[in-house]
Structure formats: structure tokens, C-alpha cells
C-alpha positions in Angstrom: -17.9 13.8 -1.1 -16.1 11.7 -4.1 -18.8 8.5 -2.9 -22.2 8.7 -3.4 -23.5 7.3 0.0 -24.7 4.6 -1.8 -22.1 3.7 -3.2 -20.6 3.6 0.5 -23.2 1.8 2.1 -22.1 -0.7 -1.0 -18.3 -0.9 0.3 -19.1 -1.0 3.6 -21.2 -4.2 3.0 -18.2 -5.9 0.8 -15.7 -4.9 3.1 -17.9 -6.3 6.3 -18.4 -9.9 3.6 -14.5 -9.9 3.3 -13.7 -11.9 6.1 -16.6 -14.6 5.3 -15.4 -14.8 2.0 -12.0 -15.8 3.1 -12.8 -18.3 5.9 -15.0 -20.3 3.4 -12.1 -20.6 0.6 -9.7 -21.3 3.7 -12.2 -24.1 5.0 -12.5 -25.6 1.6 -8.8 -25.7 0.9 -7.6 -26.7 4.4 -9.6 -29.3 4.4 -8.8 -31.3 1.6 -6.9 -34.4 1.6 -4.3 -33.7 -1.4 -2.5 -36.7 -2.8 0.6 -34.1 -3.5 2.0 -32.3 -0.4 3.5 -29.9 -2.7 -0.2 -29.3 -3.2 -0.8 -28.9 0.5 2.1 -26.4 0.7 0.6 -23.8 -1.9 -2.9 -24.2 0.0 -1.5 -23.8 3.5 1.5 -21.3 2.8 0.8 -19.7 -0.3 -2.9 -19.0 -0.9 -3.7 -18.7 3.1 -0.8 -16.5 3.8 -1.7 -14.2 0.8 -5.6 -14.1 1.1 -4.7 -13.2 5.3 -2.3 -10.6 3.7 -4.5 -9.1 1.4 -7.7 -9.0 3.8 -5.0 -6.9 6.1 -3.9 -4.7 3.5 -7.8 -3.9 2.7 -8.2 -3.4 6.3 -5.1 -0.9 6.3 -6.2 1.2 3.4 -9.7 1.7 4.4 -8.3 2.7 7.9 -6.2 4.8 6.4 -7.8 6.8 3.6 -11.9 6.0 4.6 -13.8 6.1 1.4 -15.9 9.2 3.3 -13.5 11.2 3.5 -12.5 14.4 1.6 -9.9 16.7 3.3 -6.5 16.2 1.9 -4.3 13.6 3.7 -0.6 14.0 4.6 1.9 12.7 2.5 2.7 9.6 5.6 -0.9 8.7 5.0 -0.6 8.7 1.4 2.4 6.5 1.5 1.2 4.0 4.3 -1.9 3.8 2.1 0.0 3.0 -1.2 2.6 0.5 0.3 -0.7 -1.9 1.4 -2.2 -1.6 -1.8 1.2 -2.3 -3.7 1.6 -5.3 -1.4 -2.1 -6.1 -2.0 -1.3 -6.3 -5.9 1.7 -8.5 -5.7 -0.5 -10.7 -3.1 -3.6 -11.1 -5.5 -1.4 -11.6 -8.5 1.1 -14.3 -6.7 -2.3 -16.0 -5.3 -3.2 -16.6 -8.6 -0.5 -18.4 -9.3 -0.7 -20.6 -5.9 -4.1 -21.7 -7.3 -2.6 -22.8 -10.3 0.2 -24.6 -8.8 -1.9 -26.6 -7.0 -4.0 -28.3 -9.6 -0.3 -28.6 -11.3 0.5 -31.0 -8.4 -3.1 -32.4 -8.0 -3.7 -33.5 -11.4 0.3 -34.6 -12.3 0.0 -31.9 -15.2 2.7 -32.4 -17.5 3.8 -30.9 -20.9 2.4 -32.7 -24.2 6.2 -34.4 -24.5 5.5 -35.2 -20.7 7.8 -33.0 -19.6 7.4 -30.6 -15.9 5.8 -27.0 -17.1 8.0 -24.7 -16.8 7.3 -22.4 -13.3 6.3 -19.3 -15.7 4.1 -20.9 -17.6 1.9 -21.9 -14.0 -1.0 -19.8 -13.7 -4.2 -18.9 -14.6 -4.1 -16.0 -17.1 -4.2 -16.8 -20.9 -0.8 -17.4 -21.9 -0.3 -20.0 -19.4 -2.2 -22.8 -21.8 -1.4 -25.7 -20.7 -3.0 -24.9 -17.9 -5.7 -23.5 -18.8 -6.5 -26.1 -21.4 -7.0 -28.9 -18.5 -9.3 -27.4 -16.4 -13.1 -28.4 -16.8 -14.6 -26.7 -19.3 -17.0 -24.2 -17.7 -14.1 -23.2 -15.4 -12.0 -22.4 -19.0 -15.3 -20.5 -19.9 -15.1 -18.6 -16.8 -11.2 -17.8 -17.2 -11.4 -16.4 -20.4 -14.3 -13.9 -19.3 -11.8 -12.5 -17.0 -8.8 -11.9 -19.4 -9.6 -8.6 -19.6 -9.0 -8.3 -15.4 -6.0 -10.7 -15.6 -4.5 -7.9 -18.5 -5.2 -5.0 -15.4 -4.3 -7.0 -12.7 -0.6 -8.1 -14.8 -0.1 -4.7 -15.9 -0.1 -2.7 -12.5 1.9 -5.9 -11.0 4.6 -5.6 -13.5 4.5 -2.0 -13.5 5.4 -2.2 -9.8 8.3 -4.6 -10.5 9.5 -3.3 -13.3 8.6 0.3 -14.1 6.9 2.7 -12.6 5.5 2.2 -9.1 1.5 2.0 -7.8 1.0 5.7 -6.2 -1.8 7.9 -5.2 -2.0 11.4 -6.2 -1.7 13.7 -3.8 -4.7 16.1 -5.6 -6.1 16.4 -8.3 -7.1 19.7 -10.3 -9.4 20.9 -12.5 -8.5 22.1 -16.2 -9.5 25.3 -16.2 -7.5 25.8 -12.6 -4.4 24.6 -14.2 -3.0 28.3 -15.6 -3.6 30.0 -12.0 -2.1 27.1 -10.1 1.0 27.4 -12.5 1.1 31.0 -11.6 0.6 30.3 -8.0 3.7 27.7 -8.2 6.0 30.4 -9.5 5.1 33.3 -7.3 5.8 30.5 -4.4 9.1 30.0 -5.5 9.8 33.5 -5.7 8.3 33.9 -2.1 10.9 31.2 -0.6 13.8 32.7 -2.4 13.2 36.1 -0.8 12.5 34.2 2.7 8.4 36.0 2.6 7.3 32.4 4.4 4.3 34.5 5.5 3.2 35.0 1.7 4.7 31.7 0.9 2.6 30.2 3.3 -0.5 32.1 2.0 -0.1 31.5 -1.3 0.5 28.0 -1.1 -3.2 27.8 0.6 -4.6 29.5 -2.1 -3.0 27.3 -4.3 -4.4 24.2 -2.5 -7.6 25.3 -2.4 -7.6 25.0 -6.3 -7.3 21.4 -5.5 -9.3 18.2 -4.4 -8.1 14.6 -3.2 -9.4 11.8 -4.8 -9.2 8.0 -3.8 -7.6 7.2 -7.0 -4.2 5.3 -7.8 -2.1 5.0 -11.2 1.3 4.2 -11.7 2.9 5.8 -14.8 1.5 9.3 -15.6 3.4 8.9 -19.1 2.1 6.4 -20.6 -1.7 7.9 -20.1 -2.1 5.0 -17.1 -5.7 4.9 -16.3 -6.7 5.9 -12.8 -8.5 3.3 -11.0 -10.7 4.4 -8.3 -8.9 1.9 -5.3 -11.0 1.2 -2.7 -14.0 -0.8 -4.8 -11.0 -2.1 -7.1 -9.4 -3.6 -3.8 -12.6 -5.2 -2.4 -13.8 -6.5 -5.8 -10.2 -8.0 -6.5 -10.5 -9.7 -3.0 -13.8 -11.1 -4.1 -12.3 -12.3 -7.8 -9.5 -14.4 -6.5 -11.9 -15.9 -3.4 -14.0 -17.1 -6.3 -11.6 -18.2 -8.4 -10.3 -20.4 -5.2 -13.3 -21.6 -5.0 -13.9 -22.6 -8.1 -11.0 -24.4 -8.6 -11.6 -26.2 -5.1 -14.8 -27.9 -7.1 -12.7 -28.5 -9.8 -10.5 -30.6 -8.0 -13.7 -32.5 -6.2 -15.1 -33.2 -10.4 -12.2 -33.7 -12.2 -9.8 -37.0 -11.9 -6.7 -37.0 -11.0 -5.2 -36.8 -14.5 -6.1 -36.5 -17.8 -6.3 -38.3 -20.7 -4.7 -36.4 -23.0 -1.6 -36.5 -20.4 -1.6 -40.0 -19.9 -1.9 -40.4 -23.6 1.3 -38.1 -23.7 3.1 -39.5 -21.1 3.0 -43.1 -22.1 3.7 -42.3 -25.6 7.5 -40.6 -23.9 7.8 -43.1 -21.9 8.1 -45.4 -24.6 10.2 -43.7 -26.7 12.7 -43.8 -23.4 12.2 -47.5 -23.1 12.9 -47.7 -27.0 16.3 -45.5 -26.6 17.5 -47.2 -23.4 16.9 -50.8 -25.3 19.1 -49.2 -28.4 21.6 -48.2 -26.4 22.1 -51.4 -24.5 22.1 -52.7 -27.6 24.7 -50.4 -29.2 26.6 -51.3 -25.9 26.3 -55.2 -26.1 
């Protein structure tokens, strides 16, 4: 067995505390009176939809691919298994970003020129600064602990957009079996040619018996993509972005509404538009 039974009485206990952890970030949010509606919208369509999603997705896999078991699935199970944990990624990553736009709306959050941020520069991971930057301080602490999981969590996202697709292996093999499961391949392809499906058939057990499945994903075998192990990966995401959530949630209950630095900014612009609308009535006059 790949688990340790440990290690699955561990994922059955997170997997049983998923659904707690998501009502109490869904209370919190749902609760809140928000001075932007804009606000309300990311906490009512964005981050409930995707944390329902993603609890389902986590519900999917585990029903799918059990972390006890060990025979080889079918290539149906594989698929339905990957398509919830690639919609699971996209989720967890985009939920992210519904966090973030709400304490955009919340707080007013405005460039330094007092200007809207631009929508790609909304989240929480470390390029997104200004962002960043106005959150209370213990909560910036806490971000950048985690760049190292926003990196992973960015990479497999875009490398589902953009390159090479979340999968999980069929099998995996051992070094040392690599030669005779090379040799297998080509006497099985000499077998089909000459119609022997008796000996095809034969050979193509002993060939699977050099293998084992393993509940691991990657996406691009090229570029050396490390393998994460997905079923605690899943459940341990879940339990990052509920936190996060949460955390947020208290830094909209400590923090005011705006801050300084953006009110310093914004009058400061403001201002300078008073001062070029007065010239230009002048110019005018």
C-alpha cells in the first residue's frame, strides 16, 4: 500500500474537517455587511461558488482513486480523477484572487497616482504589491511565508492553461525494470502485427506486472516537473485558502476602511486635477 495507515487515518481526518472548514469561512464572509457590493459579489459568487467546487472536486477524487487503494485503475478513472483535480487547481488559484478583490473594493485600494489597479495585478501572491503592501502587517508576514506555495500553486495553474496539462500516470516503474519492460514493448508490437492476441495478451501482463500505480500527478515530464503526491496536496490546499479567507475576514474587522497612504495619494491627484481643470478654464477664458 503507497499510504502508511497512518498517514490515512491522517486524510481521512482532513477530508472528514473539510466541510467544517468551509462553512465557517462561508459564515464569516456571508455575514458581513460590505460597504462595496462589488465586495459582496466576490464573497457570494466567487469565493462560495469555488470553495463549494473545490470541496466537490476533493470529494470526486477521493471517490475515485481512494488513497488505500493499489490495483491499477482504468484509464476512465484516471481521467475523471484528473479533470476534478485540474478544475480543483484553477478553483484554489482563482479563489485567491476573489479574496483579494474583495479587500480591493472594501478598502477603496487605489494605485499610488490614485489610479484603479489594474485586474492582474489583484491577488495575493508577491508580485501583486500593491496589494500586498496594504494589508496589516502580520497578514503580509504570513503571505510571504507562503510564496514558496503561491510559486507551486501558479506553476501547475499556468501549466494547465498554457502548457502542458495536470495528469496522473498511469504506472510507474522501477529503474532496474526499465530494459525488460522495453523488451516486453517491442515483442508486443511484434505480437499484434502477426495477430498472436493470445501472446499479445500475455505479454502485456507480464509487462504490467513490472509496474505499480501511484497516486501521484505532474504535468510536464520534460521539464523534470516534480510529482506531487495529490490526495494530501488537495486537502492541504483546501485548508490554505480556508485560512487565508479567514484571515483576511479579520483583516477586514481590524483595518479601516482606507489607508493613509491612499488618502495621502489620492488627495495629492485630486489636486493636481483641480489645478489642470482651473488652467484650462483659464486658457479657455
Amino acid at each position: 500500500m503507497y499510504f502508511a495507515q497512518e498517514a490515512i487515518d491522517r486524510l481521512t481526518s482532513d477530508y472528514e474537517a473539510m466541510a467544517g472548514k468551509r462553512s465557517e469561512v462561508l459564515d464569516a464572509l456571508l455575514s458581513r455587511n460590505y460597504d462595496v457590493p462589488r465586495a459582496k459579489e466576490f464573497a457570494a459568487h466567487g469565493v462560495s461558488r469555488r470553495l463549494k467546487t473545490m470541496s466537490h472536486c476533493i470529494e470526486k477524487v477521493f471517490a475515485t482513486l481512494p488513497p488505500e487503494r493499489e490495483d491499477h485503475p482504468s484509464m476512465e478513472e484516471l481521467i475523471d480523477a484528473v479533470i476534478h483535480i485540474q478544475a480543483f487547481t484553477f478553483n484554489a488559484f482563482a479563489c485567491l484572487d476573489n479574496l483579494a478583490w474583495i479587500w480591493v473594493c472594501e478598502q477603496k485600494l487605489t494605485t499610488d497616482k490614485g489610479e484603479e489597479i489594474p485586474p492582474t495585478k489583484i491577488g495575493l501572491g508577491r508580485k501583486c504589491r500593491i496589494v500586498r503592501r496594504s494589508l496589516p502587517a502580520d497578514f503580509q508576514k504570513h503571505l510571504k511565508s507562503l510564496d514558496g506555495w503561491f510559486d507551486h500553486l501558479e506553476n501547475f495553474r499556468h501549466a494547465l492553461a498554457h502548457r502542458i496539462p495536470l495528469y496522473i500516470p498511469p504506472a510507474a516503474i522501477r529503474e532496474q525494470d526499465v530494459p525488460k519492460y522495453e523488451l516486453l514493448e517491442k515483442q508486443m508490437a511484434k505480437a499484434h502485427r502477426r495477430r498472436n492476441y493470445d501472446r499479445y495478451e500475455k505479454l502485456k501482463a507480464e509487462q504490467q506486472a513490472l509496474t505499480k500505480y501511484q497516486p501521484e500527478m505532474m504535468h510536464s515530464p520534460e521539464d523534470n516537473s516534480k510529482r506531487i503526491v495529490f490526495h494530501p496536496q488537495l486537502l492541504s490546499d483546501f485548508g490554505t485558502v480556508c485560512d487565508l479567507a479567514q484571515r483576511l475576514n479579520s483583516a477586514l474587522d481590524s483595518e479601516p476602511k482606507s489607508t493613509v497612504e491612499r488618502k495621502f495619494w489620492t488627495g495629492v491627484f485630486s489636486l493636481k486635477k483641480m489645478l489642470a481643470r482651473a488652467a484650462s478654464l483659464f486658457r479657455r477664458a
